[in-house]
N, C-alpha and C positions, 0 to 999 in steps of 0.2 A: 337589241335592248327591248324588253318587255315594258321596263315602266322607268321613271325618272329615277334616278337616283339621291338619296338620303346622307351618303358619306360618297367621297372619294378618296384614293391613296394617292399621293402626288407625289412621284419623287421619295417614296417610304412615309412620309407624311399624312395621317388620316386628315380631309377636312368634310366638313358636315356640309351638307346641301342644304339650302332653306331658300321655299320657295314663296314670294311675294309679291304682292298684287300693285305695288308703284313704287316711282319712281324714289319716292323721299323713304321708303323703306329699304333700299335696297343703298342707299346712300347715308353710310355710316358717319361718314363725314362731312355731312353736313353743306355740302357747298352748292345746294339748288342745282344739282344735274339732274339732265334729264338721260339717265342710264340704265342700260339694260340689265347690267349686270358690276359684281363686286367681290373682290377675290380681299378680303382680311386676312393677313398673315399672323398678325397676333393673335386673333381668335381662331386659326385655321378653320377658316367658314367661307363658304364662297357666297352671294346671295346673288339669285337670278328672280329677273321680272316675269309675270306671268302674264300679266295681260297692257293692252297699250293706254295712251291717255283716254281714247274712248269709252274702255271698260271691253276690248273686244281680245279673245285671247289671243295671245302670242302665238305663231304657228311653231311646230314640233321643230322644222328646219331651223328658225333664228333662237329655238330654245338649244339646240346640238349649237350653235355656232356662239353663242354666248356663254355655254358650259364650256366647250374649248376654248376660247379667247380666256375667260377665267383661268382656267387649269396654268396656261400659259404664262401668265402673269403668276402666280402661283412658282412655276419651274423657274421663271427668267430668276425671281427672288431666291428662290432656293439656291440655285447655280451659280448668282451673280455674272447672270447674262446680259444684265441691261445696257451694260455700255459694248457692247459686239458692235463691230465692225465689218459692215454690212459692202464696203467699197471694194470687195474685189481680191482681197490681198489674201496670204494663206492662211490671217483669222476665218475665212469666210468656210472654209472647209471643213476646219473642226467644228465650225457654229453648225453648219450642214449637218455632219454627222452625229453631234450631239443631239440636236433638234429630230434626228429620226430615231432615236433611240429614245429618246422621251418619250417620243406620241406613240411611238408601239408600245411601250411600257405601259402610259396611261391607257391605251384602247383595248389592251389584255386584258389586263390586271382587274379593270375595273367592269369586264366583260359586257364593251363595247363592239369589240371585233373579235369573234373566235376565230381562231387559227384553223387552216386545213387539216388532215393527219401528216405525218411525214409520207413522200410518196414510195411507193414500194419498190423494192429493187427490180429491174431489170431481169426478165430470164433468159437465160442462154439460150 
């Protein structure tokens, strides 16, 4: 990834990136968190924080780990995964494999992760 991202596709879904320097900006609703980040489904916008209550920037790692956690919240809604069943039974399998098919979809798509080539055949 050369530089942050401005939109993402989630799920087919474009949302826009917007990136902001605290916490009461990044919390549309209003409720005094102190959050990193905000995944708005109605306005398909996700908002991520830039720097901490210091004034000192966010490092690159918890800005990737907030765009994920976003995106996430983002799919659970699209999917209506929130209420998964996480105890073992054989919802947990489909949550598994659905959950890997998202995050390689979103780390494609959104050319997070390129893929190898296919590898070349074998010669006799």
């Amino acid at each position: 990834m050369k530089s942050w991202p401005k939109t993402m596709t989630v799920c087919g879904i474009p949302y826009s990136v917007v990136y902001v320097s605290s916490a009461a900006e990044v919390d549309s609703d209003n409720q005094a968190l102190d959050l990193w980040g905000q995944a708005d489904h109605s306005l398909s916008q996700i908002r991520l924080r830039t720097h901490s209550r210091k004034g000192a920037a966010i490092s690159p790692e918890q800005m990737l780990a907030t765009l994920l956690h976003e995106a996430l919240h983002a799919m659970f809604v699209q999917h209506k995964l929130l209420k998964v069943d996480l105890s073992g039974n054989a919802d947990t399998e489909d949550f598994i494999d659905t959950f890997a098919h998202l995050w390689a979809d979103l780390l494609v798509r959104n050319g997070i992760v390129e893929l190898p080539a296919k590898p070349k055949k074998k010669s006799k």
